[in-house]
Every structure is written in C-alpha cells, then in structure tokens.
Gaussian input, Z-matrix of N, CA and C with variables (Angstrom, degrees):
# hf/3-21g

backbone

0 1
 N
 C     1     B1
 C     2     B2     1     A1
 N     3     B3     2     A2     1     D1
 C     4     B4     3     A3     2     D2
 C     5     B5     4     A4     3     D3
 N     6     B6     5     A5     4     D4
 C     7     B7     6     A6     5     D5
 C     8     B8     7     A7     6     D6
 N     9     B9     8     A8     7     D7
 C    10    B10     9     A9     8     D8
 C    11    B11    10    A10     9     D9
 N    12    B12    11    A11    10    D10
 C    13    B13    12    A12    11    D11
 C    14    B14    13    A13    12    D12
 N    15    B15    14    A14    13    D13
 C    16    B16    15    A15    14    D14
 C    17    B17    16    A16    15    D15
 N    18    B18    17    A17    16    D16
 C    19    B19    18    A18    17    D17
 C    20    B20    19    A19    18    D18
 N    21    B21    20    A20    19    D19
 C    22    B22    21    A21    20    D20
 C    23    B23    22    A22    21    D21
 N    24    B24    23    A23    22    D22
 C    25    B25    24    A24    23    D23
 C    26    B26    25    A25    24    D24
 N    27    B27    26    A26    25    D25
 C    28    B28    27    A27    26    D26
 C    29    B29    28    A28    27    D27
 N    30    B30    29    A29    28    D28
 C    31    B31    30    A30    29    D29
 C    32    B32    31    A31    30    D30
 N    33    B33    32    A32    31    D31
 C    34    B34    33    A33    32    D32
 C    35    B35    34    A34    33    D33
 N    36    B36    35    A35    34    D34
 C    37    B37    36    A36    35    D35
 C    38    B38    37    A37    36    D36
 N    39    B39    38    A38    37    D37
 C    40    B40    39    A39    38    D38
 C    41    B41    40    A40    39    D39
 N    42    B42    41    A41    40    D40
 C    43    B43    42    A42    41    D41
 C    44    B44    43    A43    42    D42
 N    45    B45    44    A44    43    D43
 C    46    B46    45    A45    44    D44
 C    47    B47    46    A46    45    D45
 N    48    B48    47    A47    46    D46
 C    49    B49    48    A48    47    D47
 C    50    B50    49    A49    48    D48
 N    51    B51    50    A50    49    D49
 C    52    B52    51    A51    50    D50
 C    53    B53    52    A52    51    D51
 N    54    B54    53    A53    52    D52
 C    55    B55    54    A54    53    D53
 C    56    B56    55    A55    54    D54
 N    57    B57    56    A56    55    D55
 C    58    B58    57    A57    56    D56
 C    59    B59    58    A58    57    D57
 N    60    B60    59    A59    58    D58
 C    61    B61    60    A60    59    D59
 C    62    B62    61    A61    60    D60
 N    63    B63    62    A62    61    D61
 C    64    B64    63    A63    62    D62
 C    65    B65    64    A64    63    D63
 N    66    B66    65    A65    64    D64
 C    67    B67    66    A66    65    D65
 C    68    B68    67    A67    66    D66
 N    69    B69    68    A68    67    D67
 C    70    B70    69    A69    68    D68
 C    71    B71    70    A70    69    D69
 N    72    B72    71    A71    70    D70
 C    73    B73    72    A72    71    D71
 C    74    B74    73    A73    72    D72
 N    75    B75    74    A74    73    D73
 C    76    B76    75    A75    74    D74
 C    77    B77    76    A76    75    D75
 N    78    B78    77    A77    76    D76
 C    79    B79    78    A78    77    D77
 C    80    B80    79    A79    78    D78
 N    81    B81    80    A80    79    D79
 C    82    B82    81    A81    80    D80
 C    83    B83    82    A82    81    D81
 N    84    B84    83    A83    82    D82
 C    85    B85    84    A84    83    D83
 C    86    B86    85    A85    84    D84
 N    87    B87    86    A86    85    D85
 C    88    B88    87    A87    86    D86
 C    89    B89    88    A88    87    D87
 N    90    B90    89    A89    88    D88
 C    91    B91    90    A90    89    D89
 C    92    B92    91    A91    90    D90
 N    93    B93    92    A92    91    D91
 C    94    B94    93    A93    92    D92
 C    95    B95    94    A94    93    D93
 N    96    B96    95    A95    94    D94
 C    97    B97    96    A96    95    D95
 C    98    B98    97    A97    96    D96
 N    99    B99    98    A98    97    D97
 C   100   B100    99    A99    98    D98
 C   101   B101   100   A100    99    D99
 N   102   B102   101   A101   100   D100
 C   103   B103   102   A102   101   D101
 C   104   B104   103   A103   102   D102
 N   105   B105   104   A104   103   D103
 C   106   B106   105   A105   104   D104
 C   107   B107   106   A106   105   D105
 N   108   B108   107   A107   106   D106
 C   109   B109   108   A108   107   D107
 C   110   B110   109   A109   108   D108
 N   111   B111   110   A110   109   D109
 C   112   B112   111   A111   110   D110
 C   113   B113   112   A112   111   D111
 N   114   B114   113   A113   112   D112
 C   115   B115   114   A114   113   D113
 C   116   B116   115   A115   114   D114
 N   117   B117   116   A116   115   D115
 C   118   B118   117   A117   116   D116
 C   119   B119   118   A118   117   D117
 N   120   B120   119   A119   118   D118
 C   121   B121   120   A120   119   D119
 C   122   B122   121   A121   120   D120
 N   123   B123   122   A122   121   D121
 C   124   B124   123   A123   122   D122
 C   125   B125   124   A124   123   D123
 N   126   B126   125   A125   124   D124
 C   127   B127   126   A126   125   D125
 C   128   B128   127   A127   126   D126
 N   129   B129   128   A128   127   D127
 C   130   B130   129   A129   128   D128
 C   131   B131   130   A130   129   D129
 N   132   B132   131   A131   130   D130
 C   133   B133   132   A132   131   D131
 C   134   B134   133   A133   132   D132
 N   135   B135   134   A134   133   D133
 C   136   B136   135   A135   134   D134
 C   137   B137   136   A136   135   D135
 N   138   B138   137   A137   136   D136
 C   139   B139   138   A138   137   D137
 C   140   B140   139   A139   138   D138
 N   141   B141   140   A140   139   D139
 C   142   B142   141   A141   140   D140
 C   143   B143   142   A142   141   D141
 N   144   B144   143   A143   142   D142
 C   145   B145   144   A144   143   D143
 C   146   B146   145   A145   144   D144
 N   147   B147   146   A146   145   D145
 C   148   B148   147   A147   146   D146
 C   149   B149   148   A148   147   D147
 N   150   B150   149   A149   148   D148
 C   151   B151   150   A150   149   D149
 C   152   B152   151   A151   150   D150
 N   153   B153   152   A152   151   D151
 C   154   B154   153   A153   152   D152
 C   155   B155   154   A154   153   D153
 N   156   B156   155   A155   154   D154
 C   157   B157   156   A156   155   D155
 C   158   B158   157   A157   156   D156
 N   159   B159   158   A158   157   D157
 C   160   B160   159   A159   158   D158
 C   161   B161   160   A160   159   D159
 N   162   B162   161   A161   160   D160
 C   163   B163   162   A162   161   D161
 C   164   B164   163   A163   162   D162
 N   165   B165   164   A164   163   D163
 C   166   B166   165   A165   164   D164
 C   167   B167   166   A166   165   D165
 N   168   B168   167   A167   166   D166
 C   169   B169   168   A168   167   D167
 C   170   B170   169   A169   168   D168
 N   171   B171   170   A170   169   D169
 C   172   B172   171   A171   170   D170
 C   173   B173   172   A172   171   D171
 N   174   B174   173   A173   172   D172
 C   175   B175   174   A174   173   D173
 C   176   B176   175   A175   174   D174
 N   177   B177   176   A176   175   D175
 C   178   B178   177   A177   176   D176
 C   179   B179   178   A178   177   D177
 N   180   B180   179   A179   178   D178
 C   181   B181   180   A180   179   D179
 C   182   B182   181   A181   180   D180
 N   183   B183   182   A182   181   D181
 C   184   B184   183   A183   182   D182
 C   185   B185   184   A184   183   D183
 N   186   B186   185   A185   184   D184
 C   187   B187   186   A186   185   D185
 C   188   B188   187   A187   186   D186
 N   189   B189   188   A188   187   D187
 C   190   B190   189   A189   188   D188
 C   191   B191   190   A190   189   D189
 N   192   B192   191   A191   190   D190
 C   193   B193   192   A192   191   D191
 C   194   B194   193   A193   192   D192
 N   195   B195   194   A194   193   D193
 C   196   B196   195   A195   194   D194
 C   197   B197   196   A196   195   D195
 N   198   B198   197   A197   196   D196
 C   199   B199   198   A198   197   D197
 C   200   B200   199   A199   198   D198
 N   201   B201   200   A200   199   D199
 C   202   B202   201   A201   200   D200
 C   203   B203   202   A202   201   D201
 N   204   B204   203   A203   202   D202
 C   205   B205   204   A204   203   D203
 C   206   B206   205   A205   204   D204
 N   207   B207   206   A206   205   D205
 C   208   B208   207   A207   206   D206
 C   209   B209   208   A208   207   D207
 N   210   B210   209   A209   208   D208
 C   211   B211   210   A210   209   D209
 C   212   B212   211   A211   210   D210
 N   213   B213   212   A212   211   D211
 C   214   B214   213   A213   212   D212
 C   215   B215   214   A214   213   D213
 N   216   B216   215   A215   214   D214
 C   217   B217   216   A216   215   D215
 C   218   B218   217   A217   216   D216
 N   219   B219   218   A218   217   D217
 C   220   B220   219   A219   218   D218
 C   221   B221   220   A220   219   D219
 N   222   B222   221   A221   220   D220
 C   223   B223   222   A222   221   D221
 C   224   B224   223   A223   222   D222
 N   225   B225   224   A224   223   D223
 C   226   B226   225   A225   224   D224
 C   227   B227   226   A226   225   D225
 N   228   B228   227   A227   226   D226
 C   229   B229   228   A228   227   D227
 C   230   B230   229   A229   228   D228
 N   231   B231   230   A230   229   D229
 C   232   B232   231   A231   230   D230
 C   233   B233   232   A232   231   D231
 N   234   B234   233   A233   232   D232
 C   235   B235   234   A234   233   D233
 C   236   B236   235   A235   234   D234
 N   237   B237   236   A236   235   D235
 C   238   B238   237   A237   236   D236
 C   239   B239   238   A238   237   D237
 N   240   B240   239   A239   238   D238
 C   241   B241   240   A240   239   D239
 C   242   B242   241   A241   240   D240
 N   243   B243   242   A242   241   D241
 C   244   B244   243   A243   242   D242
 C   245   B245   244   A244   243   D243
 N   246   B246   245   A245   244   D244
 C   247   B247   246   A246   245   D245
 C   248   B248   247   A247   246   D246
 N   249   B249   248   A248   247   D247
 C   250   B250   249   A249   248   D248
 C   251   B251   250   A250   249   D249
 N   252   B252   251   A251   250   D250
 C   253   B253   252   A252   251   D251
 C   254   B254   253   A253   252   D252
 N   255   B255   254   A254   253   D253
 C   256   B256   255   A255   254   D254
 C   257   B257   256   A256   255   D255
 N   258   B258   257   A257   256   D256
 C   259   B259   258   A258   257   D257
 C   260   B260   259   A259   258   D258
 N   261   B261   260   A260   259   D259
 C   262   B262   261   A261   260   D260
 C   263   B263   262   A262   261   D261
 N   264   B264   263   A263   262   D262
 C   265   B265   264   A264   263   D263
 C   266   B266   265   A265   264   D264
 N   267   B267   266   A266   265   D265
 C   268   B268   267   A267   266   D266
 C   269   B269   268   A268   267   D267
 N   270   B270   269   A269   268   D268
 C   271   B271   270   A270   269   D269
 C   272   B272   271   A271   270   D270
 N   273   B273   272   A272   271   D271
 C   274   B274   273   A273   272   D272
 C   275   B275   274   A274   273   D273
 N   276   B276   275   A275   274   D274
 C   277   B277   276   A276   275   D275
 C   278   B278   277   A277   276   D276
 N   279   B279   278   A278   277   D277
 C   280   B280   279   A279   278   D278
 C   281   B281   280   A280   279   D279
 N   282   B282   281   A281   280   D280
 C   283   B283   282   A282   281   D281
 C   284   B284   283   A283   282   D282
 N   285   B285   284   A284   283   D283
 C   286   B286   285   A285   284   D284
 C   287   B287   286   A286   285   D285
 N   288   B288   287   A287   286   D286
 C   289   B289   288   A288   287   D287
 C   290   B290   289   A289   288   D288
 N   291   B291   290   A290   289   D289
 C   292   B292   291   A291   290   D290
 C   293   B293   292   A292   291   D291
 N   294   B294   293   A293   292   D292
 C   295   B295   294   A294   293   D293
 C   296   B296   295   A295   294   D294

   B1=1.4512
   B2=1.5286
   B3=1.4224
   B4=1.2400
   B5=1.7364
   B6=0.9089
   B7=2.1743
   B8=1.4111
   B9=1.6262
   B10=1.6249
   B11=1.3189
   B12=1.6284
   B13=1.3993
   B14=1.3579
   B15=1.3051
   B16=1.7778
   B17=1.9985
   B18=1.3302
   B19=1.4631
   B20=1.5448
   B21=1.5880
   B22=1.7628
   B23=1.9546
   B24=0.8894
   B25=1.2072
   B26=1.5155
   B27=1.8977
   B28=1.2117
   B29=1.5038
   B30=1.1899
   B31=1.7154
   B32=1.3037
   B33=1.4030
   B34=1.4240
   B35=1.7648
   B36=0.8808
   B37=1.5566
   B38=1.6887
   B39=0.9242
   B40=1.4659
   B41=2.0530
   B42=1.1523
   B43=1.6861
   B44=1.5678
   B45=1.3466
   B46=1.1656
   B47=1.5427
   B48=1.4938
   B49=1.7151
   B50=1.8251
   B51=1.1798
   B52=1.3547
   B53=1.6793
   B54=1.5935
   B55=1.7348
   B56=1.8956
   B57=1.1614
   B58=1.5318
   B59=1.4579
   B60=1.6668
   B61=1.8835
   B62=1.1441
   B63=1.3563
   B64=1.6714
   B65=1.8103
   B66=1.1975
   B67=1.4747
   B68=1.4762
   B69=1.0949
   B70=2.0406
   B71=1.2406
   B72=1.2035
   B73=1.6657
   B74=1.9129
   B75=1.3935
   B76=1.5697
   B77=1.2640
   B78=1.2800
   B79=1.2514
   B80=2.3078
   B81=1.4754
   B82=1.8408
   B83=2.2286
   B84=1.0579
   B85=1.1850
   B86=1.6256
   B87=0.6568
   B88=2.1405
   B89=1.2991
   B90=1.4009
   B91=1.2984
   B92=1.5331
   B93=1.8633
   B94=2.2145
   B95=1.3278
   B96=1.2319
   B97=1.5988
   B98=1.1882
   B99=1.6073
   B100=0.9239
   B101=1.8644
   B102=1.3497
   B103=1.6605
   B104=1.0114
   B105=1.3271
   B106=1.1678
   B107=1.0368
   B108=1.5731
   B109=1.4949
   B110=1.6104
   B111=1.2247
   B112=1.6203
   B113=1.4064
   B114=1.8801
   B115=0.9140
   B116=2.0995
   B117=1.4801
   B118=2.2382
   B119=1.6880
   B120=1.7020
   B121=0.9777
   B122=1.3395
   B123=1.6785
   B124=1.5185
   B125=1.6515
   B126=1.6385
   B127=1.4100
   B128=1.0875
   B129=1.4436
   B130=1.6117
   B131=1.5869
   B132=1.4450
   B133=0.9523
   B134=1.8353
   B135=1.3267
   B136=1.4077
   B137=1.7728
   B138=1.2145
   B139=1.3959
   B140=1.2867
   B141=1.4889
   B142=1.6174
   B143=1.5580
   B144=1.7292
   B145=0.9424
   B146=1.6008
   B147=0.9628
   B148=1.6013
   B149=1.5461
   B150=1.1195
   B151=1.3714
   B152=1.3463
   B153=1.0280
   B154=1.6639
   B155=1.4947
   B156=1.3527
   B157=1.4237
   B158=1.6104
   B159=1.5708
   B160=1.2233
   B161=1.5584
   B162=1.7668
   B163=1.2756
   B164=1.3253
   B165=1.3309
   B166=1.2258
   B167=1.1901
   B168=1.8281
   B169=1.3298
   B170=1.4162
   B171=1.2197
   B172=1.2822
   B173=2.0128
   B174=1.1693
   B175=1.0128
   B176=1.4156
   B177=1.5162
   B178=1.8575
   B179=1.4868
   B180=1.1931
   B181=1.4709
   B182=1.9594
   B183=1.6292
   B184=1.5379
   B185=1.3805
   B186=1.4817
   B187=1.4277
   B188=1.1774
   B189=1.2026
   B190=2.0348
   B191=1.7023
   B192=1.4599
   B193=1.4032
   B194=1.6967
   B195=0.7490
   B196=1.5472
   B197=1.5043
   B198=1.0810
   B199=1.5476
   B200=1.9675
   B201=1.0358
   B202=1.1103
   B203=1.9604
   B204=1.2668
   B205=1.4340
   B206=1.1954
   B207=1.4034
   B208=1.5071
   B209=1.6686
   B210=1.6560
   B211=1.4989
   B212=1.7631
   B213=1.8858
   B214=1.2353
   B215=2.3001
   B216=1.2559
   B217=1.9880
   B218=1.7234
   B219=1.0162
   B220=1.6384
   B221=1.6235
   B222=1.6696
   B223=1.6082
   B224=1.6420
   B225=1.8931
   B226=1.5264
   B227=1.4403
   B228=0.8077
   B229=1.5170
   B230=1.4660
   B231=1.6578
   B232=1.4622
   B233=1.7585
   B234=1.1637
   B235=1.8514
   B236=1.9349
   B237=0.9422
   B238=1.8001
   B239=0.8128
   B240=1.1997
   B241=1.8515
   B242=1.7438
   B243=1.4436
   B244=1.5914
   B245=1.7609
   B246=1.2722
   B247=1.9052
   B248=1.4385
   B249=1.6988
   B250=1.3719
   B251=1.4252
   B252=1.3375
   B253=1.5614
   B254=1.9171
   B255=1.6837
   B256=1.5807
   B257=1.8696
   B258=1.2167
   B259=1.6948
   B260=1.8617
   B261=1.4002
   B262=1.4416
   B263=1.1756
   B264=1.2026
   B265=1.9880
   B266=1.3392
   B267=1.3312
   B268=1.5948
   B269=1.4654
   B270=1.1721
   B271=1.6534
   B272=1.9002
   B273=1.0843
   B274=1.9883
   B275=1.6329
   B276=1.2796
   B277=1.3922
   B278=2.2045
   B279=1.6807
   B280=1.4904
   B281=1.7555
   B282=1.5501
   B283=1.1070
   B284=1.5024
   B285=1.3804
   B286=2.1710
   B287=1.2904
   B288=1.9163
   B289=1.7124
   B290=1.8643
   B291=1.5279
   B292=1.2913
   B293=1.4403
   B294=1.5679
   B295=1.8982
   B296=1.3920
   A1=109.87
   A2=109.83
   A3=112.55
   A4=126.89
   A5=116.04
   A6=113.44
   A7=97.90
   A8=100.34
   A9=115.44
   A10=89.08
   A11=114.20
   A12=121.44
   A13=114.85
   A14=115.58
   A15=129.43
   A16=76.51
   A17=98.60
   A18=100.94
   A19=132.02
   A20=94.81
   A21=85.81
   A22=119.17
   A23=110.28
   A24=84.09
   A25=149.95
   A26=106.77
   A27=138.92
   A28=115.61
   A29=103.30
   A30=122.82
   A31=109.35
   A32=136.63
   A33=126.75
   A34=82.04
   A35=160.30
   A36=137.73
   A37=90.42
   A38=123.07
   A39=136.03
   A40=96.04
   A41=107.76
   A42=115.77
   A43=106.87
   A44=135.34
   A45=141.86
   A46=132.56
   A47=98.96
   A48=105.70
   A49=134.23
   A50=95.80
   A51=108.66
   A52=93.66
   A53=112.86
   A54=117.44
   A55=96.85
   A56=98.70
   A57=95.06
   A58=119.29
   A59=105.38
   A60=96.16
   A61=115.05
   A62=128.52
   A63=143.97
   A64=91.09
   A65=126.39
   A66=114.30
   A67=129.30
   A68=83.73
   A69=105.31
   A70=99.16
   A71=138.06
   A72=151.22
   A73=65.93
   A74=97.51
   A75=124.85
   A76=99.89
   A77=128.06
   A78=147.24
   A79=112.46
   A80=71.61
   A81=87.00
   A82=103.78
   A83=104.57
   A84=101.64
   A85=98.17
   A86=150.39
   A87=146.67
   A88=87.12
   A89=114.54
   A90=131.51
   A91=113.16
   A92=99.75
   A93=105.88
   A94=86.14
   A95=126.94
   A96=112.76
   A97=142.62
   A98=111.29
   A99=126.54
   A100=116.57
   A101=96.64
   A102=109.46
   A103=111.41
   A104=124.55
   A105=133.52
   A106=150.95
   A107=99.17
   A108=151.97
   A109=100.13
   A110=99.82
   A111=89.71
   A112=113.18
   A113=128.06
   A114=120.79
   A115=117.26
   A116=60.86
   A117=81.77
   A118=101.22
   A119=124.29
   A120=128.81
   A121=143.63
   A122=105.29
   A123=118.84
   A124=116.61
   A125=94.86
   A126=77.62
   A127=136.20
   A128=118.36
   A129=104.68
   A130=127.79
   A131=109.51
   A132=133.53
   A133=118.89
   A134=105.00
   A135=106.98
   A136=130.30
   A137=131.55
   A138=135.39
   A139=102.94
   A140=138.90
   A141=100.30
   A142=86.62
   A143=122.63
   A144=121.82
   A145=117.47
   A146=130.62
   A147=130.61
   A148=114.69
   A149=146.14
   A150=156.27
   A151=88.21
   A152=104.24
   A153=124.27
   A154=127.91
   A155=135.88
   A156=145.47
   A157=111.25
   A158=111.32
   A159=110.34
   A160=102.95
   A161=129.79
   A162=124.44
   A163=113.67
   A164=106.47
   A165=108.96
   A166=144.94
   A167=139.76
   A168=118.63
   A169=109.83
   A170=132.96
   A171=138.65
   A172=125.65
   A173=126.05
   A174=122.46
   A175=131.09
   A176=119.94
   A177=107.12
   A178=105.71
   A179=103.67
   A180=114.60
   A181=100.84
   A182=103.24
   A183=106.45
   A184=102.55
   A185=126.13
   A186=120.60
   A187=113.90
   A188=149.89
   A189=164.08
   A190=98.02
   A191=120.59
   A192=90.59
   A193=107.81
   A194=133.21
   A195=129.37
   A196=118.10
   A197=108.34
   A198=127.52
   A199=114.18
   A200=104.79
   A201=114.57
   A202=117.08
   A203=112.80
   A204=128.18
   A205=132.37
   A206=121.72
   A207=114.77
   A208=89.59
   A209=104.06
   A210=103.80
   A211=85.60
   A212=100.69
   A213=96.40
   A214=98.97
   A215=87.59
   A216=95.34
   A217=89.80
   A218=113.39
   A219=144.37
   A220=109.29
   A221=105.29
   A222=103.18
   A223=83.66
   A224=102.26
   A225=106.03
   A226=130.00
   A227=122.87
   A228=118.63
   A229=112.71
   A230=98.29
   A231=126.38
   A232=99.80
   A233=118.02
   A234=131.39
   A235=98.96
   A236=117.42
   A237=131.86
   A238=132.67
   A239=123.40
   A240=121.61
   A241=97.31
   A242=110.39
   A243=94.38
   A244=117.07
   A245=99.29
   A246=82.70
   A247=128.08
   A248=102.35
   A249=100.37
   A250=133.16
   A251=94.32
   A252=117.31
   A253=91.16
   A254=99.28
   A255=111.53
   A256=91.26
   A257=95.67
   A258=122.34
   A259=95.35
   A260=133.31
   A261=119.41
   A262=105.79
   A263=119.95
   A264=108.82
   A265=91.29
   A266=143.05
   A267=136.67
   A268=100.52
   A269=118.97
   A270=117.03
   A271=101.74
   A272=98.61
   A273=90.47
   A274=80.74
   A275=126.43
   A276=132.56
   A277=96.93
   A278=100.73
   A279=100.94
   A280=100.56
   A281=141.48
   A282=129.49
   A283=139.34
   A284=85.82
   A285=104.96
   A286=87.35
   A287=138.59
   A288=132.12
   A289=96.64
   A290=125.65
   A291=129.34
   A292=99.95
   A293=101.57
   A294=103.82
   A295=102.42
   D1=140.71
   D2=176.60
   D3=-91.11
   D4=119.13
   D5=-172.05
   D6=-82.55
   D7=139.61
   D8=162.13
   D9=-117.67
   D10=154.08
   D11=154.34
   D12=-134.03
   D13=109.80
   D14=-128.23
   D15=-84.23
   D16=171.49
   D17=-176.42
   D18=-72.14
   D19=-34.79
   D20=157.90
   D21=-74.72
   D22=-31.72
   D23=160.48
   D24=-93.54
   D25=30.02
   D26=153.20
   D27=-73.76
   D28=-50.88
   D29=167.29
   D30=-51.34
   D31=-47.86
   D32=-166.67
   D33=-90.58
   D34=-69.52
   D35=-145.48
   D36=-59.97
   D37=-51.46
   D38=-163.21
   D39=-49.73
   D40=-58.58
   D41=175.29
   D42=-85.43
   D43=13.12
   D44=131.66
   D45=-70.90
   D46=-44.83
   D47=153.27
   D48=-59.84
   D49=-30.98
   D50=-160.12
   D51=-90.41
   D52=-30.37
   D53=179.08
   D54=-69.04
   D55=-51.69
   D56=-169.76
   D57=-67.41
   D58=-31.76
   D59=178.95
   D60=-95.34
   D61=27.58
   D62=159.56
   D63=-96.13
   D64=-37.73
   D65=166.19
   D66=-45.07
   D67=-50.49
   D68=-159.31
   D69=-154.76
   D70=142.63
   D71=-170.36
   D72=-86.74
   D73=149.25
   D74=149.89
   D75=88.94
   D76=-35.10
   D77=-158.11
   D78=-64.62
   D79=-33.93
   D80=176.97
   D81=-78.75
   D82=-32.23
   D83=175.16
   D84=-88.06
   D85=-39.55
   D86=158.86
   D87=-21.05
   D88=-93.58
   D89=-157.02
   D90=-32.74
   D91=-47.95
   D92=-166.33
   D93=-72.41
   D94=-36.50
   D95=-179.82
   D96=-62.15
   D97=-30.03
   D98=-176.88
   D99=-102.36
   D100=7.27
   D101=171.22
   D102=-100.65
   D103=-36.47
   D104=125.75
   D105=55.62
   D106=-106.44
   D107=153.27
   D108=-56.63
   D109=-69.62
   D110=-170.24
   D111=-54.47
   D112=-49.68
   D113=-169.68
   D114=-48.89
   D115=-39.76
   D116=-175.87
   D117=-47.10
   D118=-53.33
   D119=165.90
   D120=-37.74
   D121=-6.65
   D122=175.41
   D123=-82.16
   D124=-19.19
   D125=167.11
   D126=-75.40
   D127=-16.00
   D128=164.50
   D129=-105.92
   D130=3.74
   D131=178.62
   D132=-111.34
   D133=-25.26
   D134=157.46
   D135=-8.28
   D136=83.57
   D137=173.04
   D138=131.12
   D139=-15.72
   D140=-138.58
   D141=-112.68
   D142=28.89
   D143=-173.20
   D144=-102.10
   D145=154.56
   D146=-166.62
   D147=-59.99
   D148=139.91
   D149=-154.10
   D150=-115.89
   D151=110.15
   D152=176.42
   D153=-129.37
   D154=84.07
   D155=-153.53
   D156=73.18
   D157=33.88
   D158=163.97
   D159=90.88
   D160=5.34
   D161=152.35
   D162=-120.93
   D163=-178.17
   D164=142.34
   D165=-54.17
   D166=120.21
   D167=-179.75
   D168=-111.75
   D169=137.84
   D170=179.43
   D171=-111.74
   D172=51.32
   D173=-162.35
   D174=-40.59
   D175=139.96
   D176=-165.69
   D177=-85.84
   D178=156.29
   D179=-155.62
   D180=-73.87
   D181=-26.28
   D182=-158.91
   D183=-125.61
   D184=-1.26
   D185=173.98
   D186=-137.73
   D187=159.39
   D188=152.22
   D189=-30.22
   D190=41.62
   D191=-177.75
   D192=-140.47
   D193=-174.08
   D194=-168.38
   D195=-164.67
   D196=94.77
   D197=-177.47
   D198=-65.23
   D199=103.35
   D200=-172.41
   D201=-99.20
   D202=130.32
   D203=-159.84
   D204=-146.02
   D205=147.58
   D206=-177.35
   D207=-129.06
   D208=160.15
   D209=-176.58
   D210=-128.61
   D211=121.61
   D212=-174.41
   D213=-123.35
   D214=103.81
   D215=-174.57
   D216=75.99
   D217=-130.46
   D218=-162.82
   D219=-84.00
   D220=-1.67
   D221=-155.11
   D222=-126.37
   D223=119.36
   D224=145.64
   D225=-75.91
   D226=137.41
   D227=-170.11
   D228=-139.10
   D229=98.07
   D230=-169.12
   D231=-68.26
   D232=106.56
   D233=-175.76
   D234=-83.97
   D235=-46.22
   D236=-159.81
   D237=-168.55
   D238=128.75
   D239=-177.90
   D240=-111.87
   D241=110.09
   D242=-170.49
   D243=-128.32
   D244=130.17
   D245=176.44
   D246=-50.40
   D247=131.83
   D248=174.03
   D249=-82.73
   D250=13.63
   D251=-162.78
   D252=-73.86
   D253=-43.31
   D254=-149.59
   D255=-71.32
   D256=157.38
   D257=173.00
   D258=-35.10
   D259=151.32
   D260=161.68
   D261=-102.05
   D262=4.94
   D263=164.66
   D264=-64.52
   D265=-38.39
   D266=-163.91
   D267=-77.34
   D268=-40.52
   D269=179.51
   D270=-64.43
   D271=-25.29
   D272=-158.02
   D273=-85.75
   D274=-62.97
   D275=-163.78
   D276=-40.54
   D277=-78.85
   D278=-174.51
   D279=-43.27
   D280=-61.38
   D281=162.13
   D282=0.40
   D283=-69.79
   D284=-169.11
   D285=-67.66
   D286=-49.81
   D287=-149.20
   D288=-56.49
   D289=-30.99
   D290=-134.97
   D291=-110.30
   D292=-24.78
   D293=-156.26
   D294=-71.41

C-alpha cells in the first residue's frame, strides 16, 4: 500500500516537532521519527484500527498523539496527527471540517 500524508497533516507533525525541540534539543527529531515509524507501520497494519470520528485512529506507540486515516483502494491517506493531550471536541471539530 501506498501512504499520502495530506498537508495538514504535515503541519501537525511539523508543530509536533517544533513543541518537542523547545523541550529538549533532539527531542523534536525523536518525536518526527518516531511518528514516523508508526505512520510507516500502516502498511501492514493499515485498517484494523478503531474508526473514531468517522476514521481511522492509530495511536503512537511513544508519544500523546493519534494518527488519524482513511484507506482509500491502495492509498493510505494520513488526514492528522493530533495531540491526545487536547480536549476531543477539538479532535472531532478539526475531524468533521476535512471528512
């Protein structure tokens, strides 16, 4: 299967990096790496994850965040990478504008 990761959800890893390497120097590259990984991991794992506001949700194995997806033919299609820290009316709200 082939992964897209549509542009807002380039933007949230992107303001996921930039939250984490104001933490800890290195720490913002941990994080893009390790989202990564998980995203990379949909290819063989692709679907079998819980449908949550009408996608897929895939939680990361090493950070508060939850990669959200639709699998359309042959094409994953990465929608958001979003903190789980934040309220989920904000996840359902940014969600529903896109679905």
């Amino acid at each position: 299967m082939k992964i897209e990761i549509l542009s807002q959800a380039e933007g949230d890893l992107i303001s996921g990096h930039r939250f984490y390497e104001k933490q800890s120097p290195g720490l913002g590259s941990y994080f893009f790496n390790s989202l990564l990984s998980d995203i990379d991991s949909l290819r063989l794992y692709g679907g079998i994850h819980p449908i949550v506001f009408g996608l897929h949700r895939c939680l990361s194995r090493r950070f508060p965040f939850a990669i959200y997806y639709r699998i359309e033919g042959e094409i994953i299609s990465i929608r958001a990478v979003l903190d789980c820290r934040r309220n989920p009316a904000f996840h359902e709200r940014r969600l529903k504008k896109k679905a």
